[in-house]
N, C-alpha and C positions, 0 to 999 in steps of 0.2 A: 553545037547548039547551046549547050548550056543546061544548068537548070533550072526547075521553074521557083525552085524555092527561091522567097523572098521578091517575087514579081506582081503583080496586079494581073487581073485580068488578061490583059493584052500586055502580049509577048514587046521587051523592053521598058514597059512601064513601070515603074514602082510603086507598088500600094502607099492607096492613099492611109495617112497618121489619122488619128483620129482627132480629131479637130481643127482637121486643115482647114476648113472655111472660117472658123473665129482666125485663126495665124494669116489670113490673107483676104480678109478684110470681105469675104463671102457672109453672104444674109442666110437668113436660114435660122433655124432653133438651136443650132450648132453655135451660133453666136454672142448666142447668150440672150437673145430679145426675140420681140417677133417681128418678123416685116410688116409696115403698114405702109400702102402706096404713098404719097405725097403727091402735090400739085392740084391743078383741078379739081373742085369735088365733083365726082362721077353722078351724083343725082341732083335732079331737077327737080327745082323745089314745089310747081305746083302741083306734083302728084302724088305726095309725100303727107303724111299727118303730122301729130305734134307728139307722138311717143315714138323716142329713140333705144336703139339698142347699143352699148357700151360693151365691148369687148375687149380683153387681156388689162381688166382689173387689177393692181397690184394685191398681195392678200393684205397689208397695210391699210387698206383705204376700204374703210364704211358707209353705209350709204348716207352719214352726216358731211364726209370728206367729198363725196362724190357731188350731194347737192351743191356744196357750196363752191367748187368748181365750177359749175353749168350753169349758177344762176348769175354769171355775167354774161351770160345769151338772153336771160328772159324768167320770168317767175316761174317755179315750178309746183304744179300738182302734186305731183309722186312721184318716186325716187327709192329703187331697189337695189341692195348687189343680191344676188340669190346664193344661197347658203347650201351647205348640203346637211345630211342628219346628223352629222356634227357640232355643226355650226360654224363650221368654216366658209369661207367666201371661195366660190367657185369659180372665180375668175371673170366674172359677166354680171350686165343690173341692166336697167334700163331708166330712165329720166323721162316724164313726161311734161312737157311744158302745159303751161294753160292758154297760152296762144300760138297759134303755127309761126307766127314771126319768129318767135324763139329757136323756135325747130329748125326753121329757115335759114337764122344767121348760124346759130350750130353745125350746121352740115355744109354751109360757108366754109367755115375755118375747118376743111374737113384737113387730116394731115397734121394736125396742130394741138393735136387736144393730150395734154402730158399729166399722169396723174403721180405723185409720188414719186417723179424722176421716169416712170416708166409711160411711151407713147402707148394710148389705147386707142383703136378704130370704132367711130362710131359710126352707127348706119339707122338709118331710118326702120321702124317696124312698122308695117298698115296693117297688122292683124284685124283690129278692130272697124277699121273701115274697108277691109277688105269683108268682115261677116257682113255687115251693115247691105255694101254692096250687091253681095252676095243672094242675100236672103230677100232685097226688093226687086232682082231680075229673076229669080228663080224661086217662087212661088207654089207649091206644092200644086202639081196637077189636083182635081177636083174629083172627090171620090165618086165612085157610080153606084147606087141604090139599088141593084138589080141583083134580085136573086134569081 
C-alpha cells in the first residue's frame, strides 16, 4: 500500500502546490486578479437606473481617476470609491450618471471596463428607486382611533 505521506486527499494523487491555478492558467484570487465574466451584459437595461456600482477598485485609482474613466459613457452627477477610517480605498465606489443613457451604454460595455490595468465589474444599483418603489406600493396601513 504505501504511504500516505506526501499524498493529497485521494489515495495516488499528489497535493496540490500552492498556486497551482496562477502555474496553470486557473481563475480564481490565486491568480493574482479577480474573475469578471465577459461577453453579454447580463442586465437589461430598462429596469436598471442611473447609479452604478464599480467593484474591484485598484487602491491607485480615486474617485477623480474613476470619473474620468466613466465619463466616456455619459455626464456624471456623483462619483465615489469609499474609504475606510483610514482613509484608504476599499476597493468599491459607485458612478452616478445624470442620464440613464449613460448607465445604459456602461453596462453595454459590460466586461470592459479596465481601471489602472486592473478589470473591474460594474453592476447596476436601484437602491434608490427600489425605496421610491417601495414606499408608493406599500403604504402604511391606516391607524385605528379606537380605544
Amino acid at each position: 500500500r504505501g504511504s500516505a505521506v506526501g499524498r493529497g486527499p485521494y489515495w495516488g494523487r499528489p497535493p496540490l502546490a500552492h498556486g497551482f491555478l496562477s502555474a496553470h492558467g486557473g481563475g480564481g484570487c490565486m491568480s493574482g486578479g479577480h474573475a469578471v465574466p465577459r461577453g453579454n451584459p447580463p442586465y437589461t437595461a430598462s429596469k436598471h437606473g442611473k447609479k452604478l456600482f464599480v467593484g474591484g477598485v485598484p487602491q491607485s485609482v480615486d474617485a477623480g481617476g474613476m470619473k474620468a474613466y466613466f465619463l466616456k459613457f455619459g455626464d456624471i452627477s456623483d462619483c465615489v470609491v469609499m474609504k475606510d477610517a483610514a482613509g484608504r480605498n476599499r476597493g468599491f465606489g459607485f458612478v452616478q450618471f445624470t442620464r440613464k443613457e449613460g448607465a445604459v451604454r456602461c453596462l453595454q460595455a459590460y466586461g470592459t471596463h479596465v481601471l489602472d490595468g486592473r478589470q473591474v465589474e460594474v453592476k447596476p444599483t436601484d437602491r434608490d428607486e427600489q425605496k421610491q418603489t417601495k414606499a408608493a406600493s406599500e403604504s402604511p396601513p391606516p391607524r385605528s382611533r379606537s380605544r
